[in-house]
C-alpha positions as CSV (number, residue, x, y, z in Angstrom):
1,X,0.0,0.0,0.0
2,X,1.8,3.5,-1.1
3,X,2.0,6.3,1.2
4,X,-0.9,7.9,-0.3
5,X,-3.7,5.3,0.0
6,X,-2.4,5.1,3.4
7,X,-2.9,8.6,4.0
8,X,-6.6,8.3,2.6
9,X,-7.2,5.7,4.7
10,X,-6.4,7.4,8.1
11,X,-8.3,10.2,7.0
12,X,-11.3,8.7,6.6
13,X,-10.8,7.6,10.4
14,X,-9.2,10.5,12.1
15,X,-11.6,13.1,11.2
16,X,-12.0,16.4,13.0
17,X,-13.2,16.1,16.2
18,X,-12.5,12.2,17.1
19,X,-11.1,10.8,20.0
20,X,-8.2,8.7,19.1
21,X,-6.3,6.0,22.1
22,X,-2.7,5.5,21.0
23,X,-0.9,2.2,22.5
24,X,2.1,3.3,24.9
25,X,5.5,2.4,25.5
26,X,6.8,-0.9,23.7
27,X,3.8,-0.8,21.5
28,X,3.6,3.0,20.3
29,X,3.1,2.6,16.6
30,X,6.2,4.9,15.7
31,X,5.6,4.6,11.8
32,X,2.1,6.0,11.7
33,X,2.4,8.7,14.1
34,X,5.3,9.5,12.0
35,X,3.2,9.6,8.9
36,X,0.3,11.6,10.4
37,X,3.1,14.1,11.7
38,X,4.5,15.0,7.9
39,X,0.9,14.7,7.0
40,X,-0.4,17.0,9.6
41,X,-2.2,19.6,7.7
42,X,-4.7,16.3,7.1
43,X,-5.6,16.0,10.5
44,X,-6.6,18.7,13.2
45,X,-9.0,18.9,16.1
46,X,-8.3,15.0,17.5
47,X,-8.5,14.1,20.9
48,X,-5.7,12.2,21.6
49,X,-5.5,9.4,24.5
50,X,-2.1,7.9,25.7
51,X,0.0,6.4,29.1
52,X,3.5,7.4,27.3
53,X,6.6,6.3,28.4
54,X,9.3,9.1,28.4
55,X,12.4,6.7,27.6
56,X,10.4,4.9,24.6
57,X,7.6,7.5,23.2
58,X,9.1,11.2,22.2
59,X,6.6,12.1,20.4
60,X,4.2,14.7,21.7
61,X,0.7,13.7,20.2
62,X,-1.0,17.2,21.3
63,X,1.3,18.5,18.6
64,X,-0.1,16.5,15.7
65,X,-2.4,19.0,13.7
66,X,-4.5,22.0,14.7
67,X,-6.6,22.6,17.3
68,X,-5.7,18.6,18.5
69,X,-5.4,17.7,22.4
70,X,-3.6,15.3,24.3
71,X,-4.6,13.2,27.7
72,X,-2.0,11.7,29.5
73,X,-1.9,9.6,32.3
74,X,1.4,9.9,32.4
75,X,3.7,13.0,31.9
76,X,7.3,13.0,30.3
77,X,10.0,15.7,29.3
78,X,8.1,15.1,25.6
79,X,5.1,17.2,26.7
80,X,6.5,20.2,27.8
81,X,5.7,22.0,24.7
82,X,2.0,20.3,24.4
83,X,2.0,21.2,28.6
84,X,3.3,24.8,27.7
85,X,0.5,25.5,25.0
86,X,-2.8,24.0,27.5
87,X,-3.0,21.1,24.9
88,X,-2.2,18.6,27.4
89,X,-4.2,17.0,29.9
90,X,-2.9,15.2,32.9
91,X,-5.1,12.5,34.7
92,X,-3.7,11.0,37.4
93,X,-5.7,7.9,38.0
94,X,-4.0,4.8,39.6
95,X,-3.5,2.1,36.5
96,X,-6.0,-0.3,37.4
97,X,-8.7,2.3,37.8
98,X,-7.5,3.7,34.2
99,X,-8.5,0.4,32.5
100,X,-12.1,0.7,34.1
101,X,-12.0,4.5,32.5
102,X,-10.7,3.1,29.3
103,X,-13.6,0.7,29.0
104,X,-16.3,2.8,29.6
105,X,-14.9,5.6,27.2
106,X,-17.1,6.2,24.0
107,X,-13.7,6.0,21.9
108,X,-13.9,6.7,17.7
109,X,-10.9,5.2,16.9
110,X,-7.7,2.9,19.1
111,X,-4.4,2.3,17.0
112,X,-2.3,-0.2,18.2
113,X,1.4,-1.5,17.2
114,X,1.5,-5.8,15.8
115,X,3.7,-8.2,14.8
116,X,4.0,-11.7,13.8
117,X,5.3,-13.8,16.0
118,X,8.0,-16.8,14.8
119,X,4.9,-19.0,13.4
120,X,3.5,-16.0,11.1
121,X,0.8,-15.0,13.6
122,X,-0.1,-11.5,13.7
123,X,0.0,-10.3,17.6
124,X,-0.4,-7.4,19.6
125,X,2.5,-5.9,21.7
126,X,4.9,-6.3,23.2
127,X,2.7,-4.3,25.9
128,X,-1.3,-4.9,26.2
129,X,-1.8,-2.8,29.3
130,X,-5.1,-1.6,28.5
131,X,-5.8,-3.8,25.4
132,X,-8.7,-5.5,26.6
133,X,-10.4,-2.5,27.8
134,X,-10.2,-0.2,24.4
135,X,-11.4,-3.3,22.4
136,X,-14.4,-2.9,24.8
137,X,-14.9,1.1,23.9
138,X,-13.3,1.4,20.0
139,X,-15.7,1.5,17.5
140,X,-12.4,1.6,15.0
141,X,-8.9,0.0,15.3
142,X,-6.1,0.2,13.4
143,X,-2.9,-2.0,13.4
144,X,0.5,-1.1,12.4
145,X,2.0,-4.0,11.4
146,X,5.8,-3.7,12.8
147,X,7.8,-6.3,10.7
148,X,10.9,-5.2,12.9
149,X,11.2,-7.8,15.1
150,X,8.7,-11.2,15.6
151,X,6.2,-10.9,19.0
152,X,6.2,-13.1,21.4
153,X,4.2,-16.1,21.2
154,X,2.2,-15.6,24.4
155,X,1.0,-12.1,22.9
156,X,-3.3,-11.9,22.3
157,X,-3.5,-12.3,18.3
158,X,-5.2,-10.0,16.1
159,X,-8.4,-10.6,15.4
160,X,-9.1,-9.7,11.6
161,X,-13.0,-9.0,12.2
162,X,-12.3,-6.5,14.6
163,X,-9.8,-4.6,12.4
164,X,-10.3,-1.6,10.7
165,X,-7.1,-0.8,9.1
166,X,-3.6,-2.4,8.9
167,X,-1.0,-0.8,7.9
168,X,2.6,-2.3,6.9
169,X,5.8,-0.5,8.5
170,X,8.9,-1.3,9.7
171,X,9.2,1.1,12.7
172,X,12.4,-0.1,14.2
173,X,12.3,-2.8,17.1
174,X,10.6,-1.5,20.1
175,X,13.6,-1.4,22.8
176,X,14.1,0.6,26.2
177,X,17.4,2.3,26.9
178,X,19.5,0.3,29.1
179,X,20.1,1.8,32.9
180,X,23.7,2.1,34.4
181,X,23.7,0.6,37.9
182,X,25.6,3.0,39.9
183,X,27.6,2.3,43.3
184,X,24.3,3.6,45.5
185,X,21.9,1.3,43.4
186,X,24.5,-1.3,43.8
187,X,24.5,-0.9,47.6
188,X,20.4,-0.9,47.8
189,X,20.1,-4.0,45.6
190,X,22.1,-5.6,48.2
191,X,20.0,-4.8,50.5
192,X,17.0,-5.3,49.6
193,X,17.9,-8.7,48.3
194,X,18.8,-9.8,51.8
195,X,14.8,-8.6,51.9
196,X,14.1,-11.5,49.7
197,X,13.4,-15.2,50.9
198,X,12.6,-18.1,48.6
199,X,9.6,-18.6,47.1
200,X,8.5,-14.7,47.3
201,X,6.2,-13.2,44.3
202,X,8.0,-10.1,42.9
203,X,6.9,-7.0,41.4
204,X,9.6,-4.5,40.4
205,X,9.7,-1.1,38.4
206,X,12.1,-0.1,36.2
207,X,15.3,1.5,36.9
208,X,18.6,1.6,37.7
209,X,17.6,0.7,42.0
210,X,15.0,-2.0,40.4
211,X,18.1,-3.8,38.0
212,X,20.4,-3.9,40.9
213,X,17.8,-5.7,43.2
214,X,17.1,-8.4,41.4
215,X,21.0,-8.7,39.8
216,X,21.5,-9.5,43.0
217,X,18.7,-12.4,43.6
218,X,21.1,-15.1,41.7
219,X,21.3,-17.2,44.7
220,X,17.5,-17.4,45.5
221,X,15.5,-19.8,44.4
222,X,11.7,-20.6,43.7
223,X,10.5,-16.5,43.0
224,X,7.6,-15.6,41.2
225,X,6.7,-12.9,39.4
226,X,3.8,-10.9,38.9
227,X,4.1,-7.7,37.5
228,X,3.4,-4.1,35.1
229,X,6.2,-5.2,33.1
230,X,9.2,-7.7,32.4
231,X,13.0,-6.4,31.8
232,X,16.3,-7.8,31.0
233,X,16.7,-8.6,34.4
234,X,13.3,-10.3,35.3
235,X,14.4,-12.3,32.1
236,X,18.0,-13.5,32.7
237,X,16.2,-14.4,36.8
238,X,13.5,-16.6,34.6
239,X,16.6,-17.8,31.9
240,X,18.5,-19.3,35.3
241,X,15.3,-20.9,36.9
242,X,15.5,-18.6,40.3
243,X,12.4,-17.4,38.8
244,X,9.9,-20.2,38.2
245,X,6.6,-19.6,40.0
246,X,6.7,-22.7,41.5
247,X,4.9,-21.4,44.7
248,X,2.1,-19.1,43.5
249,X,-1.0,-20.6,44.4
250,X,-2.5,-18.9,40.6
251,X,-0.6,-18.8,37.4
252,X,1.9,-21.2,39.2
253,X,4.8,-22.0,37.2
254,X,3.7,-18.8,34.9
255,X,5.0,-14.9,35.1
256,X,2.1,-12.3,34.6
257,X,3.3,-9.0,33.3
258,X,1.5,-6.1,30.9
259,X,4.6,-5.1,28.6
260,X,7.9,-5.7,28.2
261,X,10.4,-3.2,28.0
262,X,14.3,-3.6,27.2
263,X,17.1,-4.9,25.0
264,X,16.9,-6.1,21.6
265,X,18.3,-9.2,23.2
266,X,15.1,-9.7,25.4
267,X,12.7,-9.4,22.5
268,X,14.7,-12.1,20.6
269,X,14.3,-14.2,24.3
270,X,10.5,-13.7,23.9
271,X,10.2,-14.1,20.7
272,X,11.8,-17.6,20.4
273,X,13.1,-18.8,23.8
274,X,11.6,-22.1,25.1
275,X,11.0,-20.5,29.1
276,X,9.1,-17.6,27.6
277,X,6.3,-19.7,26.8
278,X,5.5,-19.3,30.6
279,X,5.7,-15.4,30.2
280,X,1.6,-14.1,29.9
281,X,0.5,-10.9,28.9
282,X,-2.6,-9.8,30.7
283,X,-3.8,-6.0,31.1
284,X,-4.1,-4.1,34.5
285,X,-7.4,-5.3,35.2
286,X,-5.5,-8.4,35.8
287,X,-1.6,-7.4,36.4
288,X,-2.9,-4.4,38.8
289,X,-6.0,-6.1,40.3
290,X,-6.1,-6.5,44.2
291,X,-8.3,-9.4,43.9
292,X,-6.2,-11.5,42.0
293,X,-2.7,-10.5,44.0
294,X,-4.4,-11.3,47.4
295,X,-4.6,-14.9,46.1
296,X,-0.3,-14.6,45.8
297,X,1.0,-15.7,48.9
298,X,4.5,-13.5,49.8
299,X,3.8,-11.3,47.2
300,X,6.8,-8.5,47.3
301,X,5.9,-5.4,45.9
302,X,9.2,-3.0,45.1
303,X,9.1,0.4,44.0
304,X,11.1,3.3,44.3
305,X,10.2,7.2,45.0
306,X,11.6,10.9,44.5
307,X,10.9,11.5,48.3
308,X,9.3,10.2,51.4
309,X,9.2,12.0,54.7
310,X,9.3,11.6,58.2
311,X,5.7,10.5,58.4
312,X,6.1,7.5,55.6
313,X,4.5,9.8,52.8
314,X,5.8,8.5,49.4
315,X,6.2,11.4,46.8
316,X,6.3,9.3,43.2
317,X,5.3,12.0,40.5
318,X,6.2,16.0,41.2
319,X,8.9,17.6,41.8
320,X,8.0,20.9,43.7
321,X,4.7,21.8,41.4
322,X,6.2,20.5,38.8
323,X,4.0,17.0,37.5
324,X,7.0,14.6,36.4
325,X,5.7,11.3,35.6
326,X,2.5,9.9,37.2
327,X,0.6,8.1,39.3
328,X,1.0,4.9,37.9
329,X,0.4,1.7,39.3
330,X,2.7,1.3,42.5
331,X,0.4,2.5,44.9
332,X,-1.9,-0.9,43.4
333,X,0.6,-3.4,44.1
334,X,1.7,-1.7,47.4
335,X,-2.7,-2.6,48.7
336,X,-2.1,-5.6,47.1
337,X,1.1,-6.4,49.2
338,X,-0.7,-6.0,52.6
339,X,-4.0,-8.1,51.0
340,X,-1.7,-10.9,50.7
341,X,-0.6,-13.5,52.9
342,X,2.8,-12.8,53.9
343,X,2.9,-9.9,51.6
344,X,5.2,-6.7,51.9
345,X,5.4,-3.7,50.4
346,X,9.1,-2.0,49.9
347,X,10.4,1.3,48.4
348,X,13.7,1.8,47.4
349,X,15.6,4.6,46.8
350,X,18.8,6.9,46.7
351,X,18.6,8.6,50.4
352,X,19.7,11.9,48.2
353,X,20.6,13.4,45.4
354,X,24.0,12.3,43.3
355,X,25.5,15.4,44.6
356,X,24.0,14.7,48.1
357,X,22.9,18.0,48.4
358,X,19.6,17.7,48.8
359,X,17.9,14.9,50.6
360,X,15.1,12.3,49.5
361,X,13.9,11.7,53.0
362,X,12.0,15.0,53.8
363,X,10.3,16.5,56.7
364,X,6.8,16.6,54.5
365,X,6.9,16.1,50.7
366,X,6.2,18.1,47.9
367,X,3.2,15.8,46.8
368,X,1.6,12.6,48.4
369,X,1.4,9.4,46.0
370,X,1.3,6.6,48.2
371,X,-0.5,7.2,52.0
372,X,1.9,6.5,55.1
373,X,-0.6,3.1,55.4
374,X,0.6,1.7,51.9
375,X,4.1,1.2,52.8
376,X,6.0,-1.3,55.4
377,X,9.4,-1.0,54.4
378,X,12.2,1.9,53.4
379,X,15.5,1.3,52.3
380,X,18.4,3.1,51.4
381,X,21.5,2.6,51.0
382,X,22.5,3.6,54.5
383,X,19.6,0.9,55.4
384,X,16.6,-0.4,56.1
385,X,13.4,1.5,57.9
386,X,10.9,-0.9,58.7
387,X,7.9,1.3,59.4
388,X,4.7,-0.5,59.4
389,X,3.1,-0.5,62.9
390,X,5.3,2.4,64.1
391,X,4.2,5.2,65.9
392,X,4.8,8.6,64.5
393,X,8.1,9.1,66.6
394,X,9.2,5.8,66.0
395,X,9.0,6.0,62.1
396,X,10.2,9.2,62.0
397,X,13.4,7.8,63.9
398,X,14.1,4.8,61.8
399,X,13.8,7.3,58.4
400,X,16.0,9.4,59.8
401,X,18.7,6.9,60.8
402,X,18.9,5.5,56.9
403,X,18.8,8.9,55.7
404,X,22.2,10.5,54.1
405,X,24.2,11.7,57.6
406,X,24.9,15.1,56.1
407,X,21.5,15.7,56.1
408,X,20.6,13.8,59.2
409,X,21.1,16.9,61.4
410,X,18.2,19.2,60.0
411,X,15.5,16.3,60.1
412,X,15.9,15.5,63.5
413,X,15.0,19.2,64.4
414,X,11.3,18.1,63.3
415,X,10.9,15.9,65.8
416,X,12.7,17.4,68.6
């Protein structure tokens, strides 16, 4: 199909005035948001929905034509032209609620990113998130065919009657920059590890404090995993068999993410690799949803945080007024850690800045994510604050004995 019947095509979906859900992160289809931008005089006043992620999507849909409008539930350094101009929209909604918003959304049009997996079969992915719920709401969908790389076999397939529109690109393979582990991540990992007993259910984030964790849960054995989203690190854990799921009392012998996000390497691994046949893609009303998790015995939820203060606040999302990233879904699998048996919920962090000027653990922060109720357990890399239970004093005296010592000084003036 030229460029120009292609063009035709999309404008006879995205007419003025639609509302238009773009897939996020791993799945963003690059190549026809790249065509609609050179195209743009085609296409003006669209409503454009998206969760973007700021190391994978860089392109600013609020820009894409006249009079168009982006909501995010999710900010990144992308917007802060769209942001600048009013033409985007935060929401912050936790993830699992945002599926139940998705699917009761009277959408006009959903485009998603496919490709085939090693047998030929056309798939979505590699990140279904909120899939399930914008097949509910789309009256339109239309596929970008990526033949960059092959989906994994464990991907939902495309279902031809339900498909609009497919359009052939080859957008590049959908990878996530790698992290560096530095010496402070290195040190938390440690720790946190030492967190860690056999046969614990894992969710993790993604970062340089999240890589170093579970690097360093080699020697463990029998972990499960239930998560937003699968790494290289989750991967080489499932490669070596200290990840198997052969505890959880659901999915057992399985690992239950929403998207996949890294190397080239770990595509090729879930493309073709015999162990990622037990690697199922579900979206957040499933990955995210408290009723399912409370069935995971041990399940570990670890996050990490710009700031928590000296009452067990977790700031997530702002710096100062300033709206960073988003809501997300930590603050789901932190409930879910205390629903289930055994459960904890961690967050892990730097205790300050690289320069160690300013400090992460605060007297009050700037914005309040995650209530003092959601978490059990702070760690830095002068420690561990296990808080859950604690009086106000008390928790306010473990945070400030992990926090960095040159800072140590001005926060115990708040509770003198």
């Amino acid at each position: 199909m030229d460029n120009d019947k292609v063009i035709e095509n999309l404008k006879s979906l995205l007419t003025p005035g639609v509302s238009v859900y773009v897939s996020g992160s791993a799945s963003e289809p690059k190549g026809i948001i790249s065509l609609i931008e050179e195209n743009q005089t085609y296409f003006r006043d669209i409503q454009w929905i998206q969760f973007p992620l700021g190391g994978t999507n860089k392109k600013d849909l609020s820009l894409l034509g006249a009079g168009s409008s982006l909501k995010t539930f999710f900010m990144s350094p992308y917007l802060k032209e769209g942001v600048a101009e009013g033409r985007v929209s935060f929401i912050p909604i936790h993830m699992r609620n945002i599926f139940d918003f998705l699917s009761n959304l009277e959408l006009d049009v959903a485009i998603f990113q496919a490709a085939r997996d090693i047998d030929g079969v056309l798939r979505f992915g590699p990140n279904i998130d909120f899939l399930d719920a914008i097949m509910l709401s789309a009256r339109h969908i239309i596929i970008e065919e990526n033949s960059s790389f092959l989906a994994p076999r464990t991907c939902p397939k495309v279902e031809s009657d339900r498909v609009d529109l497919v359009i052939q690109n080859v957008s590049g393979k959908p990878v996530y920059p790698s992290v560096e582990i530095d010496k402070s991540s290195q040190k938390i990992g440690r720790i946190v590890s030492d967190l860690i007993s056999d046969g614990d259910c894992l969710q993790t984030g993604i970062g340089a404090v999240p890589s170093a964790i579970l690097a360093n849960l080699k020697n463990h054995s029998d972990l499960g995993f239930h998560g937003g989203l699968l790494d290289d690190a989750v991967m080489d854990l499932i490669d070596a068999g200290v990840i198997n799921g052969s505890r959880k009392k659901i999915d057992r012998g399985k690992h239950v993410i929403g998207m996949a996000l890294g190397s080239e390497r770990m595509l090729d691994w879930l493309a073709v690799n015999r162990k990622a046949a037990d690697v199922l893609f579900k979206s957040a009303n499933y990955t995210h949803e408290i009723n399912i998790i409370s069935q995971l015995e041990n399940f570990v939820s670890i996050n990490s945080a710009i700031q928590v203060d000296l009452f067990g606040q977790v700031n997530a999302e702002m710096v100062g007024n300033r709206q960073i990233s988003g809501t997300g879904g930590s603050v789901d699998f932190m409930r879910s850690a205390c629903a289930s048996k055994g459960g904890r919920s961690i967050v892990a962090m730097s205790a300050s800045t690289k320069d160690r000027k300013i400090s992460k653990i605060v007297p009050r922060v700037d914005f309040v994510t995650a209530l003092r109720t959601d978490v059990d357990t702070i760690v830095t890399e002068y420690g561990v604050a296990e808080i859950k239970n604690c009086s106000l004093r008390d928790r306010a005296k473990k945070l400030i004995e992990i926090s960095d010592p040159l800072h140590q000084e001005e926060l115990i003036k708040f509770i003198n």
